[in-house]
C-alpha positions in Angstrom: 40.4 -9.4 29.9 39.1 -10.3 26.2 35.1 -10.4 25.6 35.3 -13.9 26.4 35.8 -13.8 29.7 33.6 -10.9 30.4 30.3 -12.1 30.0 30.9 -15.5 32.4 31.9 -13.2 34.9 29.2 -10.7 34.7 26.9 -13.3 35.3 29.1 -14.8 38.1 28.6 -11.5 39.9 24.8 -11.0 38.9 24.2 -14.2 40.3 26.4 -13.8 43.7 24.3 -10.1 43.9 21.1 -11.4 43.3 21.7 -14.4 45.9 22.7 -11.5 48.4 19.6 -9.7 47.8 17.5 -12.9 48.1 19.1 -13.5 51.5 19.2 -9.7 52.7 15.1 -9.6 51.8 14.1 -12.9 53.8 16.3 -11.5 56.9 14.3 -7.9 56.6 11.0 -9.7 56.3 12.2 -12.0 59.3 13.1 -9.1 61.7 10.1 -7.2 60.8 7.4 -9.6 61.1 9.5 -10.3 64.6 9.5 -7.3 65.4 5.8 -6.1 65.0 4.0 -9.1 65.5 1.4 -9.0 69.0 3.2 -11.6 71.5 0.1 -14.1 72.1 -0.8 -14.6 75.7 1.0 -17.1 77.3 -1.9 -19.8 78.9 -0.6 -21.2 82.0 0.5 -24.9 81.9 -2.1 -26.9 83.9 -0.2 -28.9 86.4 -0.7 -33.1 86.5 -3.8 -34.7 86.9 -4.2 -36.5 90.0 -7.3 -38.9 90.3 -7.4 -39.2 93.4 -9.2 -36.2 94.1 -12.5 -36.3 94.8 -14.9 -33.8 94.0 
């Protein structure tokens, strides 16, 4: 390979690695925050109102 052709493909692979990396850190952050966040409470869902109940 002459010079020329070295430096477009250096950054061809920086830039596929660095993409990678970008990727691999949003997954990490994804599965921990997953993984360690407190599951809220689920409320149960109130059931239909019906009016003609009297009180």
């Amino acid at each position: 390979m002459s010079p020329r052709m070295d430096l477009p493909l250096l950054l061809a692979i920086t830039v596929f690695f660095w993409l990678v990396a970008q990727a691999w850190t949003l997954l990490v952050f994804w599965a921990e925050e997953g993984a360690t966040r407190p599951s809220a409470p689920v409320a149960p869902r109130p059931g239909p109102i019906r009016k003609d109940k009297k009180p």
